[in-house]
BADOGU-351232 format. One line per field, with one value per atom (N, C-alpha, C): residue number from 1; residue in one letter; atom name; x, y, z. Coordinates in nm, 4 decimals, padded with zeros to 6 digits. Layout:
<recs>
nr: c(NUM;...)
rest: c(A;...)
atom: c(CA;...)
u: c(X;...)
v: c(Y;...)
w: c(Z;...)
</recs>
This chain:
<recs>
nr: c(1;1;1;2;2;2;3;3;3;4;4;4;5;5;5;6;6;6;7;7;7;8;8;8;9;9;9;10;10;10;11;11;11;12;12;12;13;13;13;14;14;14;15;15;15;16;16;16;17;17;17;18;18;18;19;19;19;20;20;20;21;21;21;22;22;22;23;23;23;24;24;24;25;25;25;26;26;26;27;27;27;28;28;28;29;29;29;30;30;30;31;31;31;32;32;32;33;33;33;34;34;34;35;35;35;36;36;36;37;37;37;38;38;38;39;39;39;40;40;40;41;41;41;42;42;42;43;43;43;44;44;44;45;45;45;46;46;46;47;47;47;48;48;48;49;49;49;50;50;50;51;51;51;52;52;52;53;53;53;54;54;54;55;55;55;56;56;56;57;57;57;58;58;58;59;59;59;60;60;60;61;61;61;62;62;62;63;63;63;64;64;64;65;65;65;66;66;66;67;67;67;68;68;68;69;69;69;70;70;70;71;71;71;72;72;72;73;73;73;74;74;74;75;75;75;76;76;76;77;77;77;78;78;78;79;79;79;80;80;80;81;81;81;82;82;82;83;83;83;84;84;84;85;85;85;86;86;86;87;87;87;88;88;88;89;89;89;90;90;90;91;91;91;92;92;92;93;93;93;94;94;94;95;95;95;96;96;96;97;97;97;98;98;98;99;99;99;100;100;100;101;101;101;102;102;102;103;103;103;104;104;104;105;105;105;106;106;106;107;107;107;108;108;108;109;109;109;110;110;110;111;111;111;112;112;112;113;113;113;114;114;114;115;115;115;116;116;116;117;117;117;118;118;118;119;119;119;120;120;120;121;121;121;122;122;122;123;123;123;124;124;124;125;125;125;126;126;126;127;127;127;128;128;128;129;129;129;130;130;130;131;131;131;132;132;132;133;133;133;134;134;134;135;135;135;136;136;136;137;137;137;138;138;138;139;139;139;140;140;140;141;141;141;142;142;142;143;143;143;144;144;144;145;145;145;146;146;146;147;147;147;148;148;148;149;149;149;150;150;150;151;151;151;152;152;152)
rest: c(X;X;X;X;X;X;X;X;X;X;X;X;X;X;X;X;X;X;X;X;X;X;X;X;X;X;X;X;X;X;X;X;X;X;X;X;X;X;X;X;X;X;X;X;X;X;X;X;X;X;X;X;X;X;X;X;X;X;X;X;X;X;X;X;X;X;X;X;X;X;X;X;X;X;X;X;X;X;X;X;X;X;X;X;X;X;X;X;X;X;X;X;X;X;X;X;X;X;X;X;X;X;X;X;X;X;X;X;X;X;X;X;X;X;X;X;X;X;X;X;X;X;X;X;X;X;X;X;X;X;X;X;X;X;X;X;X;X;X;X;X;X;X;X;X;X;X;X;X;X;X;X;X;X;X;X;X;X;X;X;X;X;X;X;X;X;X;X;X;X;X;X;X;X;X;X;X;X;X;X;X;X;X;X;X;X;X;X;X;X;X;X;X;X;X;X;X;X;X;X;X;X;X;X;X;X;X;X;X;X;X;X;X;X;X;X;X;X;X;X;X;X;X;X;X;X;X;X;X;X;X;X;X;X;X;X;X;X;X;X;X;X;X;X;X;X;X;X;X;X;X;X;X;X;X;X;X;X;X;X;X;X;X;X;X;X;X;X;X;X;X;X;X;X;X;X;X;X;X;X;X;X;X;X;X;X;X;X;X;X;X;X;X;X;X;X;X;X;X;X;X;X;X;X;X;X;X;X;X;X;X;X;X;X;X;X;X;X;X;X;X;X;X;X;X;X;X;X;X;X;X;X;X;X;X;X;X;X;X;X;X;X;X;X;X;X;X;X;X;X;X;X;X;X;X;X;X;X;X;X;X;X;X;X;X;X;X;X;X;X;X;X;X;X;X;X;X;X;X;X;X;X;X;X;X;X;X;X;X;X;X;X;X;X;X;X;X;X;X;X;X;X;X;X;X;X;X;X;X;X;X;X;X;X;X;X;X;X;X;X;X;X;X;X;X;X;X;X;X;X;X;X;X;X;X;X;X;X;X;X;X;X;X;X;X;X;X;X;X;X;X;X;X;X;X;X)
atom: c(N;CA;C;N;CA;C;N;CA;C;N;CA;C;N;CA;C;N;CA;C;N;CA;C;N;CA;C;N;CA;C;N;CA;C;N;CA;C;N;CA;C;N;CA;C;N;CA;C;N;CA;C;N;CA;C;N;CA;C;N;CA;C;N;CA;C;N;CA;C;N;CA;C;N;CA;C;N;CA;C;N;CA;C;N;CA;C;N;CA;C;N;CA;C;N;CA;C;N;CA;C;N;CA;C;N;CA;C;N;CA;C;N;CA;C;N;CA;C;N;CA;C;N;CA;C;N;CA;C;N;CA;C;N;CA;C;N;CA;C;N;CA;C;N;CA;C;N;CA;C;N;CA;C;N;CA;C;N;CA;C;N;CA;C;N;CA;C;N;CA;C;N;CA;C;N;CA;C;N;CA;C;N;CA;C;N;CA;C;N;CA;C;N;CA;C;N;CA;C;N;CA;C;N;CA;C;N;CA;C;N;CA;C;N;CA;C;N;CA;C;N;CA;C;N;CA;C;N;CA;C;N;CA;C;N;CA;C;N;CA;C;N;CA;C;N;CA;C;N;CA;C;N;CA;C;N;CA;C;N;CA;C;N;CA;C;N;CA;C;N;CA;C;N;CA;C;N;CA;C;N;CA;C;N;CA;C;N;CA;C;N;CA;C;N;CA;C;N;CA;C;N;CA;C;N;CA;C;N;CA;C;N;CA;C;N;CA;C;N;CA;C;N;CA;C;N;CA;C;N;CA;C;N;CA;C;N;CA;C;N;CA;C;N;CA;C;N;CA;C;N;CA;C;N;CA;C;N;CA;C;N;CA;C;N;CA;C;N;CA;C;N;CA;C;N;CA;C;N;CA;C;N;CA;C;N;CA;C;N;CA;C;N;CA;C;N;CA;C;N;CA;C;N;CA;C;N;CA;C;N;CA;C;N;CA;C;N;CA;C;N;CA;C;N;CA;C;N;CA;C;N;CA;C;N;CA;C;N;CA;C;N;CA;C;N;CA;C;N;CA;C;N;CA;C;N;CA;C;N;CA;C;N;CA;C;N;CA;C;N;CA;C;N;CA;C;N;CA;C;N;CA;C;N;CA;C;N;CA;C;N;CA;C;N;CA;C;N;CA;C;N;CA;C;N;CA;C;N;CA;C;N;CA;C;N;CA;C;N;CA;C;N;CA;C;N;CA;C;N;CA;C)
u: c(-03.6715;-03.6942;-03.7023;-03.8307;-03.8422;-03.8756;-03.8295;-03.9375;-03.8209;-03.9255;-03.8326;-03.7676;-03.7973;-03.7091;-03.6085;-03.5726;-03.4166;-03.3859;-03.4330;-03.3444;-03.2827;-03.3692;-03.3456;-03.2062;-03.2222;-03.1609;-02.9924;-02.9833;-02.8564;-02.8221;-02.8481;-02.8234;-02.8386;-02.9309;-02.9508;-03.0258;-03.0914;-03.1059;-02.9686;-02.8815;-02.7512;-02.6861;-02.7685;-02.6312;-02.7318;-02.8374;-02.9630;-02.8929;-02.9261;-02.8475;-02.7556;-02.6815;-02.5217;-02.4914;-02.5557;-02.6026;-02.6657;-02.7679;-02.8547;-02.7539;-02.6910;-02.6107;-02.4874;-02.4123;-02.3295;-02.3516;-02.4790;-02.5620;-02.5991;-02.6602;-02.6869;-02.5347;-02.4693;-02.3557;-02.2893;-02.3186;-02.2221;-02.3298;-02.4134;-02.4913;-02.4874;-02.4810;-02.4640;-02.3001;-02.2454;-02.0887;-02.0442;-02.1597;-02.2004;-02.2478;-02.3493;-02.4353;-02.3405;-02.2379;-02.1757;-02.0314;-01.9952;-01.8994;-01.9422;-02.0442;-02.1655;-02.1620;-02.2056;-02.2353;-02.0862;-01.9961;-01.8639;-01.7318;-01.8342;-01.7645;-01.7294;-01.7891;-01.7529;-01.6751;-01.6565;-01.4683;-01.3577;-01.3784;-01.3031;-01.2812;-01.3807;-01.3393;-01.2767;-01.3030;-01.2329;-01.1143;-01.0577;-00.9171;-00.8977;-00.8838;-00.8689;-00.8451;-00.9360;-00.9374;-00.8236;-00.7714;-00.6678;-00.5081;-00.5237;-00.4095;-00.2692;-00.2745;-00.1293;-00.0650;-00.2008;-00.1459;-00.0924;-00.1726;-00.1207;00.0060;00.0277;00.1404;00.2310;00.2184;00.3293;00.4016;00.3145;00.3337;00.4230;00.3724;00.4698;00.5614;00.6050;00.7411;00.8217;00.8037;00.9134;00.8271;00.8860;00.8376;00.8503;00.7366;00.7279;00.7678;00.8727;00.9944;00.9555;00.9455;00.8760;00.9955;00.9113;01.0191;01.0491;01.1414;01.1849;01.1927;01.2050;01.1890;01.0210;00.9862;00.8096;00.7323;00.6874;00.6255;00.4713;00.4440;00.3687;00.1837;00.1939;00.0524;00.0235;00.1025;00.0843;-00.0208;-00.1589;-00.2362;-00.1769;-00.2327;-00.2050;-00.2576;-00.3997;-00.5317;-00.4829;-00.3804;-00.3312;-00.2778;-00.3099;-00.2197;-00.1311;-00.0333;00.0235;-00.0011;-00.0711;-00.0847;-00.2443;-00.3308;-00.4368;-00.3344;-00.2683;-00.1653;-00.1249;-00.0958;-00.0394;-00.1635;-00.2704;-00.3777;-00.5057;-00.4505;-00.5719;-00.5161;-00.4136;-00.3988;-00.4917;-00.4623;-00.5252;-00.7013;-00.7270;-00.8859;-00.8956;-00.8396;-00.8298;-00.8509;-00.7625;-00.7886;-00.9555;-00.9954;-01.1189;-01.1948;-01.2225;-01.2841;-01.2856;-01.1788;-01.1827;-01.2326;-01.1896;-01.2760;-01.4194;-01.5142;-01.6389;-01.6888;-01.6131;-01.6579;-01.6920;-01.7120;-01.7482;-01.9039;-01.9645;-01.9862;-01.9846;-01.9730;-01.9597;-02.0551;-02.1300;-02.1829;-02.1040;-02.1248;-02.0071;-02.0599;-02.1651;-02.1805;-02.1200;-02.0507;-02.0383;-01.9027;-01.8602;-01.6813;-01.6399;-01.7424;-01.6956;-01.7236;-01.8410;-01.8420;-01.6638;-01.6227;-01.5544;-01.4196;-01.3872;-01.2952;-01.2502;-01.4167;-01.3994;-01.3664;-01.4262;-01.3843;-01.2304;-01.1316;-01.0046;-00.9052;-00.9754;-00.8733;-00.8237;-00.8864;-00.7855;-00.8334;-00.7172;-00.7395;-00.8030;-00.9373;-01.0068;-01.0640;-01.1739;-01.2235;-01.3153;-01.3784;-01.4747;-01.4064;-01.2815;-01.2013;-01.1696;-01.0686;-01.0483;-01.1197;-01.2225;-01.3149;-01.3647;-01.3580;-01.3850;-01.2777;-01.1649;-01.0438;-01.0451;-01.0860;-01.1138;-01.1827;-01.3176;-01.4210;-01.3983;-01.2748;-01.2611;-01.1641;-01.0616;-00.9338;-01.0163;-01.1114;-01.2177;-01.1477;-01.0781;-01.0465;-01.1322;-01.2475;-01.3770;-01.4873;-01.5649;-01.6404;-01.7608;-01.8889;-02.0003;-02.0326;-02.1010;-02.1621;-02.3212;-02.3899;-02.5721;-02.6218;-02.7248;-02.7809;-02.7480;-02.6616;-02.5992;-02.4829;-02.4110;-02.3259;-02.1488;-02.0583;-01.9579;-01.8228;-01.7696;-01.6701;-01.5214;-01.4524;-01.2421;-01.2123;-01.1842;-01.1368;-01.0058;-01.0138;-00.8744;-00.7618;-00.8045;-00.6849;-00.6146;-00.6830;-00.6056;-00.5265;-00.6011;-00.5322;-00.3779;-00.3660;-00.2567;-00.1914;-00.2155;-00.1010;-00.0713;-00.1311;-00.0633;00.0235;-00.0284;00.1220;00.2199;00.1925;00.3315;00.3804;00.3434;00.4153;00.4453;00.4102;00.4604;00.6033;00.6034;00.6827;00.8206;00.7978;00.8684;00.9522;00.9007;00.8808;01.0258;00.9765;01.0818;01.1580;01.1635;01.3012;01.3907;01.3553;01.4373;01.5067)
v: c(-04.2155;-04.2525;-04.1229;-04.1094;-04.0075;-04.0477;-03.9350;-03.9421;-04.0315;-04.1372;-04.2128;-04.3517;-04.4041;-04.4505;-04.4297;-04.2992;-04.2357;-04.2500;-04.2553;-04.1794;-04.3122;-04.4044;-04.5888;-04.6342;-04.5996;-04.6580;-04.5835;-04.4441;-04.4070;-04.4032;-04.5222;-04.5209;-04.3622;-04.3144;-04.1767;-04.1922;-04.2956;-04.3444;-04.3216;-04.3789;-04.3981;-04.2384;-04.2390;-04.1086;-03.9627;-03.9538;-03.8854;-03.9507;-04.0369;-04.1264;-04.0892;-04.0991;-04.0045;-03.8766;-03.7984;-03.6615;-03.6212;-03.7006;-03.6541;-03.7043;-03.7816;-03.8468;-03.7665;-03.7319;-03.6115;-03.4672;-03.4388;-03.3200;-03.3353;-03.4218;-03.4647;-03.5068;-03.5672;-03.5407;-03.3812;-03.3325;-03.1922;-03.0873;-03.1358;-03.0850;-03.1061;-03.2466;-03.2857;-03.2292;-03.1830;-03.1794;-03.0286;-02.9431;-02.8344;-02.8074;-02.8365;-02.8419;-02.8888;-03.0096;-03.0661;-02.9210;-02.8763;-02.7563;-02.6047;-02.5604;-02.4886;-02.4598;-02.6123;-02.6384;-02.6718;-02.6587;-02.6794;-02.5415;-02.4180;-02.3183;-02.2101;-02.2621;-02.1366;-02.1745;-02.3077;-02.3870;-02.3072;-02.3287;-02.2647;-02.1068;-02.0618;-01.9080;-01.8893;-02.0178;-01.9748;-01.9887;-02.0886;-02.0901;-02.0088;-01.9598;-01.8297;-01.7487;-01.7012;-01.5757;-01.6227;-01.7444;-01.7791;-01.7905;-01.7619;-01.7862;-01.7908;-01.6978;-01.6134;-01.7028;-01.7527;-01.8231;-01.9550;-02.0422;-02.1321;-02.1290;-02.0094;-01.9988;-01.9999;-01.9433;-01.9042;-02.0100;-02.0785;-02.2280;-02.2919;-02.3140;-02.4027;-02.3580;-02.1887;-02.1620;-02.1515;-02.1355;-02.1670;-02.1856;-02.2241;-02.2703;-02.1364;-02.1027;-01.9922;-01.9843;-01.9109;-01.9391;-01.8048;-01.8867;-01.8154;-01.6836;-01.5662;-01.4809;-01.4706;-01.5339;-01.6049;-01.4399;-01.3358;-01.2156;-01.2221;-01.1942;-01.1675;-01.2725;-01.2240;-01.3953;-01.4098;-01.5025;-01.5894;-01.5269;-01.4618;-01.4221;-01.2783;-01.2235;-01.0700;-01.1375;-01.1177;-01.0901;-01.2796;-01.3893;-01.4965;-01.5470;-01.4849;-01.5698;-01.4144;-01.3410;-01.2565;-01.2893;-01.2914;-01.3734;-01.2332;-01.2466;-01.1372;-01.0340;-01.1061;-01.0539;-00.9064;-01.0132;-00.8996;-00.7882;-00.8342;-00.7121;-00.6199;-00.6195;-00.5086;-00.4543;-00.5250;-00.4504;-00.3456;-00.4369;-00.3328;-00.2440;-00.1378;-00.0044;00.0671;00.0201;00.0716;00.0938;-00.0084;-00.0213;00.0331;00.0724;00.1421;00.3060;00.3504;00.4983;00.5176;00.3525;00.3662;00.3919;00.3455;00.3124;00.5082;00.5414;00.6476;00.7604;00.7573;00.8289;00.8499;00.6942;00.6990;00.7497;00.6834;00.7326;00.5934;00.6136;00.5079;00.5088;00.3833;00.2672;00.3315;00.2112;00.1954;00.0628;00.0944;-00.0501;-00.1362;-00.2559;-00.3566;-00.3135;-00.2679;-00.2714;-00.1365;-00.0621;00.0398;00.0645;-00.0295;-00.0752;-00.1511;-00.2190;-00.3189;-00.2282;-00.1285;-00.0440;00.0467;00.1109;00.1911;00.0849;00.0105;-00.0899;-00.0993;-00.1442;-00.1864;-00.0758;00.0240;00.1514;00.2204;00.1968;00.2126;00.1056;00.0078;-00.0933;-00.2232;-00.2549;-00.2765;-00.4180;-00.5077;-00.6705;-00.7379;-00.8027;-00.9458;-00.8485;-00.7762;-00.7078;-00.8040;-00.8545;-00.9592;-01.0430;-01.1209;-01.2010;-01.1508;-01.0675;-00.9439;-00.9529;-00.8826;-00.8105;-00.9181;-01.0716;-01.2193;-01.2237;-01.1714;-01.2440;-01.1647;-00.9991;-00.9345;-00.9182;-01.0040;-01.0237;-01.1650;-01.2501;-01.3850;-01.3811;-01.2389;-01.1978;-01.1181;-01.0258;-00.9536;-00.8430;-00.8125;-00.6443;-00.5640;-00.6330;-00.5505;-00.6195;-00.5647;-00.6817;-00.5501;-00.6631;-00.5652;-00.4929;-00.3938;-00.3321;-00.2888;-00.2153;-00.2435;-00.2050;-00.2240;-00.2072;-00.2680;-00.3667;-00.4215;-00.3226;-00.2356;-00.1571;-00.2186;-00.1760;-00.2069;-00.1349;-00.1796;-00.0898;-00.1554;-00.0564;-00.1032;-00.1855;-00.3023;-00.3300;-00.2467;-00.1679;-00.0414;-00.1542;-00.2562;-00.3033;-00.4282;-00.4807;-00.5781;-00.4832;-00.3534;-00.2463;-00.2370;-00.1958;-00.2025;-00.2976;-00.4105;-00.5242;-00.5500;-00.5296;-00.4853;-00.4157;-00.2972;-00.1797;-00.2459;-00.2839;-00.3341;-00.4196;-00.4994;-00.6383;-00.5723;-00.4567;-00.3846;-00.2872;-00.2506;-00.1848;-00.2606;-00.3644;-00.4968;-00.5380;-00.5779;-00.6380;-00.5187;-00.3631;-00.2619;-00.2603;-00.2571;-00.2669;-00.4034;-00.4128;-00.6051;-00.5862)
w: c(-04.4795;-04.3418;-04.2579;-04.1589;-04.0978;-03.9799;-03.8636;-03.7459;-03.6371;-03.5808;-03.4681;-03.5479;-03.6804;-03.7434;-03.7589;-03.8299;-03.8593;-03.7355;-03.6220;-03.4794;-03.4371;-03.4646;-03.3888;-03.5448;-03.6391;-03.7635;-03.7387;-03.6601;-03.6805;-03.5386;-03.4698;-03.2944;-03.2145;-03.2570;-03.1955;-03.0268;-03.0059;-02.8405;-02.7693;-02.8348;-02.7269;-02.7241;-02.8105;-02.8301;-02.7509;-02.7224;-02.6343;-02.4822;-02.4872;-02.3417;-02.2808;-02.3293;-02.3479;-02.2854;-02.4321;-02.3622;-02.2495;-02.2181;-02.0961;-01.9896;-01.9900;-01.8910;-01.8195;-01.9296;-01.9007;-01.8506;-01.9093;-01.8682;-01.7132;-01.6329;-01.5483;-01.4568;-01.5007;-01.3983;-01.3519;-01.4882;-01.4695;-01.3879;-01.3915;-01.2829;-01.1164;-01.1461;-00.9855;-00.9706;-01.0113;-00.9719;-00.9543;-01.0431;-01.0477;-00.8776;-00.8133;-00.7118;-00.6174;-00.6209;-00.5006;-00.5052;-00.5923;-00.6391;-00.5203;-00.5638;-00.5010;-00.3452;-00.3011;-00.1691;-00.1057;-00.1480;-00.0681;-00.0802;-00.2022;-00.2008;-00.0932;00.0627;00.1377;00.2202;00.2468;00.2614;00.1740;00.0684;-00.0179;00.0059;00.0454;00.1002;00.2239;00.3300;00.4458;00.4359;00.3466;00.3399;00.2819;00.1669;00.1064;00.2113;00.3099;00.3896;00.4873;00.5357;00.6151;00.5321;00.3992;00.3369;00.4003;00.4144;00.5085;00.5950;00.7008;00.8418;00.7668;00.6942;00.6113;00.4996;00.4556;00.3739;00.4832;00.5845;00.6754;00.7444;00.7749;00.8512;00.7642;00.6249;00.5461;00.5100;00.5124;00.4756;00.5334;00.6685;00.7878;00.9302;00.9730;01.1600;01.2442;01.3092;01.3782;01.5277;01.5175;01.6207;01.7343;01.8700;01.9869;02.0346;02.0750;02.1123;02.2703;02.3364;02.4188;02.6045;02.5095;02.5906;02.6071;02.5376;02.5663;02.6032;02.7477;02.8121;02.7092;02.7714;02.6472;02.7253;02.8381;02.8813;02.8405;02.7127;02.7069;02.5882;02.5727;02.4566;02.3750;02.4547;02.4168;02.2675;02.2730;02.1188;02.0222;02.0218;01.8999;01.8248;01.7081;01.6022;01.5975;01.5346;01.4671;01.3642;01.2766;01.1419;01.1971;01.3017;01.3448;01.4466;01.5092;01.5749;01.5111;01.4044;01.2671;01.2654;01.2155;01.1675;01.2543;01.3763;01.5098;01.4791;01.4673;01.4755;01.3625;01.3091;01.1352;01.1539;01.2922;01.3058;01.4743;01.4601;01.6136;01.5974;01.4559;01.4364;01.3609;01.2953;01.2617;01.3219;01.4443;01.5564;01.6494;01.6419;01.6795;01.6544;01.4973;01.4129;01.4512;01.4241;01.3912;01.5792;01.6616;01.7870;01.8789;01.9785;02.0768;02.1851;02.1348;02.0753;01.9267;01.8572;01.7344;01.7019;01.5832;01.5200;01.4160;01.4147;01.3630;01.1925;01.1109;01.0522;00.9205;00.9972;01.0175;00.9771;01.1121;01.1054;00.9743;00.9340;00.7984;00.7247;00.6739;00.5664;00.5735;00.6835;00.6918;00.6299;00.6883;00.6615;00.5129;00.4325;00.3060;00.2283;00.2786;00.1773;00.1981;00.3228;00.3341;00.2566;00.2264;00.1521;00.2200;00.3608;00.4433;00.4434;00.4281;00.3807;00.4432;00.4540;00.5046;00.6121;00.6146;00.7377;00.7980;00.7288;00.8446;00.9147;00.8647;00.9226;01.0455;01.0125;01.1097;01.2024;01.2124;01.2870;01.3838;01.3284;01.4137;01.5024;01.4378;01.5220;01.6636;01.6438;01.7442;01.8329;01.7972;01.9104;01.9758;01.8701;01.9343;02.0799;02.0388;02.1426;02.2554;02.2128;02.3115;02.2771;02.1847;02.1730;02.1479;02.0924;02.0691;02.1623;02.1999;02.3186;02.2845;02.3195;02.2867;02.3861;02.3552;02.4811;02.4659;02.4598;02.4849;02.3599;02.3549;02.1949;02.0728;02.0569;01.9609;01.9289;01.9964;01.9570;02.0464;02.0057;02.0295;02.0850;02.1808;02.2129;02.1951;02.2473;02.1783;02.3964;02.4024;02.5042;02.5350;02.6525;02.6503;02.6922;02.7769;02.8601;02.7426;02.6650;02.5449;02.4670;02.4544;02.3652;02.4183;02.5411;02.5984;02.6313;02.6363;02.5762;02.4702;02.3844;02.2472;02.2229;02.2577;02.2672;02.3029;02.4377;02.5280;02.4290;02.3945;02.3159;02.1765;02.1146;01.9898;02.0710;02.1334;02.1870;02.2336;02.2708;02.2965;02.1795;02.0738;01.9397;01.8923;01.8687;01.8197;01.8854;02.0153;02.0755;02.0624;02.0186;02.0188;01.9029)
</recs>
């Protein structure tokens, strides 16, 4: 027995069926996997704020009024300095593209994140040409509220 006999005689339809069937799901699941992976990166890139939340309740500091530098998270408060001497370095205006190369090559964790959270606070605010400058006066509530923070 040869050909499409043997194939019908040893249930080889069902078993083609089968295969194609599974092949075809792991595809679509493949593709729905795909299209929902850059969720998966934003949390990733928010880890911290989410770990933080669930390991204890973030308890207000009752000296420092609540209008010094309100949309600062903390974690970007640590890190503007680190991008502040960047910033200095390369000079003023600065291009954003520039700031992320410099960033990535210092080591310094989640720079695009970053770099959102700073144009979301206005510590960086654009200025002409597509180029960018350091807001001086957020700068200095920062200080103040780091300065605050050590003395306490």
């Amino acid at each position: 027995m040869f050909g499409f006999e043997a194939i019908i005689a040893h249930d080889g339809l069902g078993i083609s069926v089968i295969g194609i069937s599974i092949v075809f799901v792991s595809l679509i699941l493949l593709s729905f996997a795909v299209s929902r992976i850059h969720k998966l990166i934003g949390l990733w890139d928010k880890r911290s704020k989410y770990y933080n939340r669930s390991k204890k309740p973030q308890q207000k500091d009752q000296k420092t009024p609540s209008v010094l530098v309100p949309t600062l998270p903390q974690d970007v408060q640590r890190v503007s300095r680190q991008f502040k001497l960047l910033i200095e370095w390369m000079g003023e205006p600065f291009p954003l593209p520039k700031l992320l190369d410099l960033s990535g090559k210092c080591g310094l964790s989640h720079p695009h994140s970053t770099i959102n959270e700073f144009i979301k606070c206005e510590l960086i605010i654009p200025a002409e040409n597509g180029y960018y400058i350091l807001n001086k006066q957020v700068e200095e509530k920062i200080l103040l509220l780091e300065e605050k923070r050590s003395s306490a």
